[in-house]
Every structure is written in structure tokens, then in C-alpha cells.
C-alpha positions as CSV (number, residue, x, y, z in Angstrom):
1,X,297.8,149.6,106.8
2,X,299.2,146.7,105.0
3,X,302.1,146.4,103.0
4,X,303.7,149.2,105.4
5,X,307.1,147.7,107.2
6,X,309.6,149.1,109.5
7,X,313.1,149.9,108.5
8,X,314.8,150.8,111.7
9,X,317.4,153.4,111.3
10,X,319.3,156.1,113.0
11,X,319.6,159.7,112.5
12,X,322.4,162.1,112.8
13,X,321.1,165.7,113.5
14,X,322.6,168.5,115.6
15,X,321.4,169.5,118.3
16,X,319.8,172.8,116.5
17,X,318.5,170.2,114.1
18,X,316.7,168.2,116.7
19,X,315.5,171.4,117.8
20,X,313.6,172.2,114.9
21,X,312.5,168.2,114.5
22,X,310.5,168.5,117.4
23,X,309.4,171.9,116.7
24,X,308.2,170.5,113.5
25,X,306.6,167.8,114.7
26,X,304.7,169.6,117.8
27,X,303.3,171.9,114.9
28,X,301.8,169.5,113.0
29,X,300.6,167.1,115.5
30,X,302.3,164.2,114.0
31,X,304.8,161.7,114.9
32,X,308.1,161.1,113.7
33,X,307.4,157.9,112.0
34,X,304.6,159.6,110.1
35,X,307.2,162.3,109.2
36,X,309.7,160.3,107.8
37,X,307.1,158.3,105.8
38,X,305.6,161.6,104.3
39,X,309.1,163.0,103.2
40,X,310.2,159.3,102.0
41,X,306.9,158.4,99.8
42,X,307.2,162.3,98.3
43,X,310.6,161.5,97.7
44,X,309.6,158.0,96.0
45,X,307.2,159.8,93.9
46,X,309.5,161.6,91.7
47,X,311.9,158.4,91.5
48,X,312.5,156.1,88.3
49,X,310.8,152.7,88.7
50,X,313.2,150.1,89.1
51,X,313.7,147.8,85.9
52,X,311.1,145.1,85.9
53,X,312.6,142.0,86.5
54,X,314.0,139.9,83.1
55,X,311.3,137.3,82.0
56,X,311.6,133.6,83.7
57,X,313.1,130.9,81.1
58,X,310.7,128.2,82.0
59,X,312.1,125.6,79.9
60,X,315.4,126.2,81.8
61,X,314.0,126.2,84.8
62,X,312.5,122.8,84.2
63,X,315.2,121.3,82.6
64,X,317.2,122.9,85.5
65,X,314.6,120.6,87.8
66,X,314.9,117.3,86.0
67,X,318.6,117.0,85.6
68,X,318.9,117.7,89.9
69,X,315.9,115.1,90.3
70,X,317.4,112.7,88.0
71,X,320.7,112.8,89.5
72,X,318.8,112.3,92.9
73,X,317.5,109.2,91.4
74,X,320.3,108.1,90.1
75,X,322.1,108.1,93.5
76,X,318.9,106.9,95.5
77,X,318.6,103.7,93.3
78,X,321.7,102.6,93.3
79,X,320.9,101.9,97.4
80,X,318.0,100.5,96.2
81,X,320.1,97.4,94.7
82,X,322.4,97.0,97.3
83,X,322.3,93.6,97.8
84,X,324.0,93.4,101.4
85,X,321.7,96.1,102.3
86,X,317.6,95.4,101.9
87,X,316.0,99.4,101.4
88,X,314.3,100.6,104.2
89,X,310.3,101.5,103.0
90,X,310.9,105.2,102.9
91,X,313.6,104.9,100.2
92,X,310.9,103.1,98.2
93,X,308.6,105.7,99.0
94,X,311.1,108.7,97.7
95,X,312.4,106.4,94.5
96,X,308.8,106.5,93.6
97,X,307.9,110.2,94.9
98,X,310.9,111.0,92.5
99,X,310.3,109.4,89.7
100,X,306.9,110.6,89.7
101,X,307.7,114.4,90.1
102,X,310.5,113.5,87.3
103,X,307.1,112.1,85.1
104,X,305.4,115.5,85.7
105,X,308.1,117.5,85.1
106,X,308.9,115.8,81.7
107,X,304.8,116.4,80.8
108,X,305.3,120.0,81.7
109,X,308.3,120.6,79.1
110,X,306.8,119.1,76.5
111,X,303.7,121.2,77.0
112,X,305.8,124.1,77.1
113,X,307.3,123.1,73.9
């Protein structure tokens, strides 16, 4: 089924324990990792639901964006005016990339605003 994953894990049982594991298991014609995901979904059931996580500060996040971009920028062009030094093409080609996602970004906060 999807959305099932394995947790791999060991148990400590003795030997009388183990015993009555198989036992159990021969009984109901099922394996262990059936077992152990009946007894941990029942056990689920009857839990408290983790807290839902807080709300995202999109206008934090973005701000958060445009100061690292800028300060990108900021460093990228200053190799772009090296005058001992002509840019290669592909620091012309992330200057611009950059100051267009810099653009966007600055449309999406005033949107959100």
C-alpha cells in the first residue's frame, strides 16, 4: 500500500516470549510485520494528534530570500567590475539570473502586502 515504510527495529523478548510470538502468529496465519503494524496502528488510534505545525510567515520568508540574494549580488558584482579581470559569460549570466529572481521576489512582497 502506499504511504506504508519500514522502520527497522529490534526486539527484546525471552525466550518464553518468543514462544508465544510464534505461537501467536502460527494461529492467525499472519506475519510478524503485519503483527506489529496491527498492535502499532491500534495503538496510534487512541493517541493525541501531534500539534499542527505553526503557520509560515511569508513575508519573512521572502524578506529572508531577498536580503541572501542581494548580498549574493552584492558580492557577484563587484567581480563584475574588476577591471584586471574581464567576467567570464556565466557570471553575466548569474548577475542577471539574480537580479531577476531579486525582481520577482520584490513583486511577490508587495503582493503579499
Amino acid at each position: 500500500m502506499s504511504g506504508y515504510f519500514t522502520i527497522p527495529t529490534r526486539f527484546r523478548l525471552t525466550p518464553a516470549q518468543r514462544e508465544q510470538l510464534n505461537w501467536l502468529l502460527r494461529e492467525r496465519d499472519i506475519e510478524l510485520d503485519d503483527l506489529i503494524t496491527e498492535l502499532v496502528t491500534d495503538y496510534l488510534a487512541g493517541q493525541p494528534l501531534p500539534p499542527a505545525a505553526p503557520p509560515v510567515d511569508r513575508h519573512s520568508t521572502i524578506r529572508e530570500q531577498l536580503r541572501l540574494r542581494r548580498s549574493q549580488l552584492r558580492m557577484l558584482r563587484a567581480q563584475l567590475h574588476d577591471p584586471h579581470n574581464p567576467p567570464p559569460d556565466w557570471l553575466r549570466a548569474m548577475v542577471a539570473e539574480l537580479e531577476e529572481e531579486i525582481a520577482r521576489l520584490e513583486l511577490e512582497l508587495q503582493r503579499e502586502e
